[in-house]
VMD Tcl script that draws the C-alpha trace (Angstrom):
set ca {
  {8.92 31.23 -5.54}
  {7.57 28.48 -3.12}
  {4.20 28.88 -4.82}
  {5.62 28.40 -7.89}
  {7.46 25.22 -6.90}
  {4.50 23.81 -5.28}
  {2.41 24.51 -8.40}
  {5.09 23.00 -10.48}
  {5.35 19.49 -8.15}
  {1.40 18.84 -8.75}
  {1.18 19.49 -12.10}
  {4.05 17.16 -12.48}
  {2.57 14.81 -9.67}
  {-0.99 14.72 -11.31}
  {0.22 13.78 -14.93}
  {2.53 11.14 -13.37}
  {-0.57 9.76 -11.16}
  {-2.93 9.61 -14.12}
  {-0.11 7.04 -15.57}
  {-0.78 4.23 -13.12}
  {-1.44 1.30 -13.99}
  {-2.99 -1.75 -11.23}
  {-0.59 -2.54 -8.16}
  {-0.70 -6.34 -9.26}
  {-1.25 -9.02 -6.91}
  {0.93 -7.09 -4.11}
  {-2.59 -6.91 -2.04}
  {-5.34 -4.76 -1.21}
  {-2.98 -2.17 1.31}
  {0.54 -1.43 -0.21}
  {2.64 -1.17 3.32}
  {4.70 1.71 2.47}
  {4.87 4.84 -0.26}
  {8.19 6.06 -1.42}
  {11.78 5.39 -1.73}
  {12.53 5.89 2.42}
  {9.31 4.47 3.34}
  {9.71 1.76 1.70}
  {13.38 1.44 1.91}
  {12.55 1.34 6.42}
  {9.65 -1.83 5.37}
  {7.12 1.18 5.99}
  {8.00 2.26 9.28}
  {6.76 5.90 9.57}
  {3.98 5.63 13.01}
  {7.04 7.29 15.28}
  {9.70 8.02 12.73}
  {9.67 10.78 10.75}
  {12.12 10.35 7.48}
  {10.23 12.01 5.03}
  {6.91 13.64 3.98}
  {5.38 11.20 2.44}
  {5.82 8.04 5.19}
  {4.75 11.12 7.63}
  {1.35 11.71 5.30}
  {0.45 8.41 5.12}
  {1.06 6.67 8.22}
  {0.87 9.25 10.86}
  {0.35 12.80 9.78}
  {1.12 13.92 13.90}
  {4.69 13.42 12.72}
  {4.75 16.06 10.14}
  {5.53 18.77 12.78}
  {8.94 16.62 13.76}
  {10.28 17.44 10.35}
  {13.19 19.19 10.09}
  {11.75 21.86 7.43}
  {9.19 21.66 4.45}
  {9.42 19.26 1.90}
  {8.76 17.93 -1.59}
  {8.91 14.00 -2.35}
  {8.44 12.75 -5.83}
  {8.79 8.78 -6.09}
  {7.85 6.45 -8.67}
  {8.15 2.36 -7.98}
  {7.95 -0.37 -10.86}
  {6.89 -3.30 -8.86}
  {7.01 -7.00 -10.49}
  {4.92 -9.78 -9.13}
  {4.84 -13.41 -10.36}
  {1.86 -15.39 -9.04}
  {1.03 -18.80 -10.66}
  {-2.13 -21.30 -10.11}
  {-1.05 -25.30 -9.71}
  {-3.70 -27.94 -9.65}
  {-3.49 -31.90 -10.49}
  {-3.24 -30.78 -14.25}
  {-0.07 -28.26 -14.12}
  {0.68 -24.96 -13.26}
  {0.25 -21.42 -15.30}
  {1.44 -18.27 -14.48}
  {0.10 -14.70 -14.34}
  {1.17 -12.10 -17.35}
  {0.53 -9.63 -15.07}
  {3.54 -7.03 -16.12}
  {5.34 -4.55 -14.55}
  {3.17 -1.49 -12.91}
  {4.37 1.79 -12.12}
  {3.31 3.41 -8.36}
  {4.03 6.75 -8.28}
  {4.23 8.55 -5.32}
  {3.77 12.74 -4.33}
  {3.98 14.48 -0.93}
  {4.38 17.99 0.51}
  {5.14 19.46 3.45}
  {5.18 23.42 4.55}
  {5.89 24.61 7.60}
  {5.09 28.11 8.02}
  {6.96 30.63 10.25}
  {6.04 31.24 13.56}
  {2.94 28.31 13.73}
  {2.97 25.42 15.28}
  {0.97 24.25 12.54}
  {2.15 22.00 9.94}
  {-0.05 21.38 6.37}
  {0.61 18.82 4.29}
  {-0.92 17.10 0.91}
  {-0.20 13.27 -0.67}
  {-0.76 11.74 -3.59}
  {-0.46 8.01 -3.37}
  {-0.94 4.65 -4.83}
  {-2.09 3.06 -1.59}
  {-3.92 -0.38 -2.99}
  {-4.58 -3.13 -5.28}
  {-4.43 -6.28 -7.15}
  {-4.12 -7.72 -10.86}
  {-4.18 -11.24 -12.10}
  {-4.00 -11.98 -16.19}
  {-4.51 -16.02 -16.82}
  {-4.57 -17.29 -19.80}
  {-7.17 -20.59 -20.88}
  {-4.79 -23.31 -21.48}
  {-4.66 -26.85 -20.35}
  {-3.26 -26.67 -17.00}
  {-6.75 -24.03 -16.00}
  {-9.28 -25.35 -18.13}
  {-10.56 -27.33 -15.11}
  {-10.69 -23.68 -13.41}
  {-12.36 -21.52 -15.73}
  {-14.44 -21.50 -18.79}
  {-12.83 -18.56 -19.54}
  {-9.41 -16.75 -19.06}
  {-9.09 -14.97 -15.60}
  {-8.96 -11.50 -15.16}
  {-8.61 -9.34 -12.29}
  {-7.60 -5.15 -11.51}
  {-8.60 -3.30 -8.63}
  {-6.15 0.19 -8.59}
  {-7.07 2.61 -5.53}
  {-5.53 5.87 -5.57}
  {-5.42 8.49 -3.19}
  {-5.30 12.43 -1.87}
  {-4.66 13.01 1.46}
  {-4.49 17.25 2.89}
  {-3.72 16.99 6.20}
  {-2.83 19.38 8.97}
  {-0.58 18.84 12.36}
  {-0.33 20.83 15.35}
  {2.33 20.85 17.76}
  {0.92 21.18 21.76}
  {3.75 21.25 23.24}
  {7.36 20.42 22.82}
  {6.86 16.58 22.78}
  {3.30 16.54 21.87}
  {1.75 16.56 18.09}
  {-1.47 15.95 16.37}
  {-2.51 15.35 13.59}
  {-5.29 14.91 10.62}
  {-6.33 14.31 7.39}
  {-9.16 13.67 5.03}
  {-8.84 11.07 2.58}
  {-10.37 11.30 -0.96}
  {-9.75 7.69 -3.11}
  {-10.03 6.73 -6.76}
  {-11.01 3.14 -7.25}
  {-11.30 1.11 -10.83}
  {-12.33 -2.52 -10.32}
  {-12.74 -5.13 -12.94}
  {-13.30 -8.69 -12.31}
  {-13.27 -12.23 -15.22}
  {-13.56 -15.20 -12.83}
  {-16.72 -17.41 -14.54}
  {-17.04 -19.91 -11.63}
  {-17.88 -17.22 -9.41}
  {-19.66 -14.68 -11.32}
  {-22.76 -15.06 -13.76}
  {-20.97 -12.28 -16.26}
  {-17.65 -10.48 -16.90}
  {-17.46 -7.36 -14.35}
  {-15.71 -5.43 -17.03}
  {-17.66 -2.34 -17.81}
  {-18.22 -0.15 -15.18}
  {-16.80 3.77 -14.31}
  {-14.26 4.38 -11.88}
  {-15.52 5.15 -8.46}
  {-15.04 7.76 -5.60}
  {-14.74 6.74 -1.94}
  {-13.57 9.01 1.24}
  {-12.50 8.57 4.91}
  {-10.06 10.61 7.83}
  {-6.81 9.29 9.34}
  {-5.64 11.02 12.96}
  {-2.52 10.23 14.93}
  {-0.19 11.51 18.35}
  {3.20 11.61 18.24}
  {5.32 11.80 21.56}
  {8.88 12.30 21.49}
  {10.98 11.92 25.16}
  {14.11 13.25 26.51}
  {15.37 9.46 25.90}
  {15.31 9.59 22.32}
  {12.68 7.32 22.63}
  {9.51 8.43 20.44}
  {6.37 6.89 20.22}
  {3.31 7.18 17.70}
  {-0.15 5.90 17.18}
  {-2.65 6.56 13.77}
  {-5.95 5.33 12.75}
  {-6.84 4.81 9.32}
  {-10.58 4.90 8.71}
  {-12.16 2.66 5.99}
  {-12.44 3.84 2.45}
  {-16.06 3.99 2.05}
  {-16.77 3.79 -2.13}
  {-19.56 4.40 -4.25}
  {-20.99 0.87 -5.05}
  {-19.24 -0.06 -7.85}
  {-22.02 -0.28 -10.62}
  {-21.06 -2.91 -14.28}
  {-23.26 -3.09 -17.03}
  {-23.18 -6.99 -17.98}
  {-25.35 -9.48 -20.66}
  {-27.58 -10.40 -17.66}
  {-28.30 -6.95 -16.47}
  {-26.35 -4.32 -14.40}
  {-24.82 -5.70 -11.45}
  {-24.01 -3.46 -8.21}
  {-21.14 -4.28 -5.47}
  {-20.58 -3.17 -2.31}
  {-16.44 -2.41 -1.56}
  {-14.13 -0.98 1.35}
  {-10.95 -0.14 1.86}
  {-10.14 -1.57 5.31}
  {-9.54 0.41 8.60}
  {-5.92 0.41 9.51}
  {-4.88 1.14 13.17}
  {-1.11 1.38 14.08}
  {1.08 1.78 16.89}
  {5.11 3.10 16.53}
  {8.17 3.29 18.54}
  {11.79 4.32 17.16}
  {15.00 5.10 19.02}
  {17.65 7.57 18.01}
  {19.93 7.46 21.09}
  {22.95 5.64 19.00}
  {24.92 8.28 16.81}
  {24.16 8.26 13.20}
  {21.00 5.65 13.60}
  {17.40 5.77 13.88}
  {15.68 2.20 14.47}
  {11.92 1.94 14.30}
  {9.50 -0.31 15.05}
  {5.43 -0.50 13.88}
  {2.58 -2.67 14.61}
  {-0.65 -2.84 12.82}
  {-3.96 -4.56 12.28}
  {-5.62 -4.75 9.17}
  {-9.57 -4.67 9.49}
  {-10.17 -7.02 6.49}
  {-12.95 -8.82 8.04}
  {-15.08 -6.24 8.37}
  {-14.71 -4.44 5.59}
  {-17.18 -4.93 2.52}
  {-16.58 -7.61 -0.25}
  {-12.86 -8.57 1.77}
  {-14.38 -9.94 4.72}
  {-17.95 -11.68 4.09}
  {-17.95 -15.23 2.63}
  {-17.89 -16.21 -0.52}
  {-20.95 -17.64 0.07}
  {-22.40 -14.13 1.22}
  {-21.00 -12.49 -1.92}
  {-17.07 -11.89 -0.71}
  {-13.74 -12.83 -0.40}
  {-13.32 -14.37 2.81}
  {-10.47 -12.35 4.16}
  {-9.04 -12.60 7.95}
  {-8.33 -9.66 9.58}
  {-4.15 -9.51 10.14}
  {-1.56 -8.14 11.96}
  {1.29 -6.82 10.46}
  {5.15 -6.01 12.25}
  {7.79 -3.83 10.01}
  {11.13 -2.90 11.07}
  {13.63 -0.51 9.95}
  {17.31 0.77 10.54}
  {18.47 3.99 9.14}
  {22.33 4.45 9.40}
  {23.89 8.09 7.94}
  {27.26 6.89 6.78}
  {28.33 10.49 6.49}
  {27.34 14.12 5.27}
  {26.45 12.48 1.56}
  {25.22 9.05 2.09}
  {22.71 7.25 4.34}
  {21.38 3.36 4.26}
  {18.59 1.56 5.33}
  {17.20 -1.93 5.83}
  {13.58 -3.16 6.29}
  {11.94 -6.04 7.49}
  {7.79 -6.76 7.16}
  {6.21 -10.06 8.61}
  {2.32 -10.24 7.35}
  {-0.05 -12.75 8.47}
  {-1.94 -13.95 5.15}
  {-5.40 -12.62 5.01}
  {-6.60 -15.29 2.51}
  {-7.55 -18.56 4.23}
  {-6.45 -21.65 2.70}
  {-10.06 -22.79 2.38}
  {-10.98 -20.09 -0.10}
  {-7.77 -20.25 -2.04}
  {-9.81 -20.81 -5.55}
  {-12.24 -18.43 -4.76}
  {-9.26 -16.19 -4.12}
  {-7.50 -17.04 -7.45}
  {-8.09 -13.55 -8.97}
  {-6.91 -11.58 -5.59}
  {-4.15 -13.64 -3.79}
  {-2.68 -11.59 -2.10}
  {-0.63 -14.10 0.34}
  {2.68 -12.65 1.05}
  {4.20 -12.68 4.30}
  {7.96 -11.71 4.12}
  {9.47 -8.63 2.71}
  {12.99 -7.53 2.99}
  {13.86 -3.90 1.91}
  {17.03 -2.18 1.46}
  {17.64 1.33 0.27}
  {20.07 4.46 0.14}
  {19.87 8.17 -0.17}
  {22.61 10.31 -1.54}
  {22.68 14.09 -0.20}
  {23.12 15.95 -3.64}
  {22.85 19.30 -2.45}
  {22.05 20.80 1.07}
  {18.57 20.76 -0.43}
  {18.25 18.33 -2.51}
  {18.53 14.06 -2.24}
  {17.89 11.48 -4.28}
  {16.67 7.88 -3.03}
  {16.86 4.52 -3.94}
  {14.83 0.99 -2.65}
  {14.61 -2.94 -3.80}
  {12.08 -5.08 -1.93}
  {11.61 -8.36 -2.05}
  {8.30 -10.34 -0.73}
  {9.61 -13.73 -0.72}
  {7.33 -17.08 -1.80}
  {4.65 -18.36 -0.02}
  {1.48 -19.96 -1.11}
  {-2.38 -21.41 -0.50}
  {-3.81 -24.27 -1.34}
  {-7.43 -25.30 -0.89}
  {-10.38 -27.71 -2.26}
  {-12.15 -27.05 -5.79}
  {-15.40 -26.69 -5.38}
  {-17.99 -29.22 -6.32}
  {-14.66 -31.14 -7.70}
  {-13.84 -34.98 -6.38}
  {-12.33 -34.82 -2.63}
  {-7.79 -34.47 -3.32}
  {-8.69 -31.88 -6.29}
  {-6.69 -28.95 -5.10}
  {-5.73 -25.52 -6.37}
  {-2.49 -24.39 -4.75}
  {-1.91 -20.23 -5.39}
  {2.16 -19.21 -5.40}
  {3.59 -15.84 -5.22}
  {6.31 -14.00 -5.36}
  {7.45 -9.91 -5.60}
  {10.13 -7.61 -6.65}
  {9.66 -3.96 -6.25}
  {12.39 -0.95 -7.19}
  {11.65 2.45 -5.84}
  {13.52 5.76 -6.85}
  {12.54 9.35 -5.73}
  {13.83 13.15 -5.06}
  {13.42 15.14 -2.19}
  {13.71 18.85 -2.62}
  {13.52 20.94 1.08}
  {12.85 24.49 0.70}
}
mol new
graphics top color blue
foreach p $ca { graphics top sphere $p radius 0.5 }
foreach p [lrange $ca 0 end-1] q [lrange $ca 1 end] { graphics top cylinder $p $q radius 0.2 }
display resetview
């Protein structure tokens, strides 16, 4: 019967997955997966809510699940990102996209082991400018971006001892990456297959006596395939990573009903290809950041919990490359998240999350324009996140 059900969750998983559609401009790393994850700003490093925050940011948590699990999400995530220079501003038609989300958990009998297998949208961004009067002094041609990085992560824990768990996982990513930006580019990187890239994440977990528990993950780049376009002028070859992510967690569960947690990470932009060399060396520009997320969890009663997130980013675009950085600005900084689970069976719960990344902007010099020509980038991002968990 669990086979089944397992069986059953992929195939359903897999279809949904092959639906995607770009992240948007929300950034290169999406900081959480899933109704809860999201719902607690992405907090998973030493709080373990559900399988898929567990999978993704620290599989050593996995074993500090209460049993094994099922998590189905899917989020519809709206950004609005516009371009102002001296001429007017325009706006991005970039739509709604869909980021599904799959994780599972088993725990078998009389192991310490714990196995576990996610599905996730973890990365992206997605601009769609029309030519019109207010860009025409951008582009010779409309701007288009899409970069959509999906992801499979087995992984395995092992409990040591009472307090102690490790963890692992292989990482196998799906990348499709298509760039219209004429200043910058002698053709239309439109044409090309989608690539396959691979890397590990590890992690401890520690929990105390205290209720005090504490977690720490790496994230290892995504290293792709060079992503390979047939163009007018010839085929064209580019080098890109997914960046390393290292985190550290703490969450407290001393105060009855609550669970508070607290992560910290850095984002290895800079060093990863086509993010962090200049755009005069054939890349973005990017800073590596750190990132802080916050979360409460309060369980109202047997039925109904709530939570409430909080996500400070430090931009990784620099203001000097903001026009270089039209087609990827990914510049939010705050994100407030709020979500709620309702306990439909002893088995079964179904959760709910709204984020919002609040506005913030660039602005930096055209190039080879007269000195006080600008380009100013502005966004803004609304995300809603339902799911089902299913314990068995």
């Amino acid at each position: 019967m669990r086979m089944r059900l397992l069986i059953a969750v992929l195939m359903v998983g897999g279809m949904v997955q092959a639906l995607a559609t770009p992240v948007g401009a929300q950034g290169i790393v999406v900081p959480g997966v899933g109704p809860i994850n999201r719902s607690m700003a992405g907090t998973a490093t030493a709080a373990p809510l559900d399988a898929a925050g567990a999978i993704h940011w620290n599989p050593a948590t996995m074993s500090a699940l209460p049993s094994s699990e099922v998590v189905i999400g899917f989020e519809l995530l709206y950004l609005s990102t516009h371009v102002e220079t001296a001429f007017g501003s325009t706006r991005s038609d970039s739509g709604i996209s869909p980021l599904p989300t799959l994780a599972i958990t088993w725990q078998p009998e009389d192991t310490p082991w714990t196995f576990g297998l996610g599905l996730f949208t973890i990365g992206g961004f997605g601009t769609n400018y029309a030519l019109d009067g207010n860009t025409a002094n951008l582009a010779i041609e409309p701007i288009f971006s899409r970069l959509q990085i999906l992801q499979l992560v087995p992984s395995a824990s092992l409990k040591l001892t009472d307090r102690l768990s490790i963890g692992f996982g292989a990482t196998v990513s799906m990348a499709d990456a298509s760039l219209d930006f004429q200043p910058a580019l002698p053709a239309a990187l439109t044409h090309g297959p989608m690539r396959w890239g691979a890397g590990f994440n590890a992690g401890l977990y520690y929990e105390t006596d205290a209720h005090w528990n504490f977690g720490l993950s790496y994230k290892s780049p995504q290293w792709f395939e060079d992503f390979e376009y047939n163009t007018a002028f010839g085929p064209i070859s580019l080098n890109i990573e997914y960046p390393a992510i290292y985190s550290a967690g703490v969450s407290y569960t001393g105060f009855s009903r609550l669970v508070w947690a607290l992560d910290l990470r850095y984002l290895d932009y800079a060093n990863a290809a086509f993010f962090g060399p200049s755009p005069l060396a054939g890349g973005l520009g990017w800073d590596s950041v750190f990132s802080v997320s916050t979360g409460v969890q309060y369980q109202l009663n047997d039925a109904w919990s709530f939570r409430v997130g909080y996500i400070f980013n430090e931009n990784p675009v620099p203001d000097q490359y903001a026009y270089v950085n039209i087609p990827a600005a990914a510049i939010y900084q705050h994100i407030i998240a709020l979500g709620a689970t309702w306990q439909v069976t002893s088995r079964t719960s179904f959760s709910i999350a709204y984020l919002r990344a609040f506005e913030n902007s660039i602005t930096g010099d055209i190039p080879f324009a007269p000195p006080g020509f600008t380009v100013t980038n502005r966004q803004t991002i609304d995300a809603l996140v339902a799911g089902l968990e299913v314990k068995f």
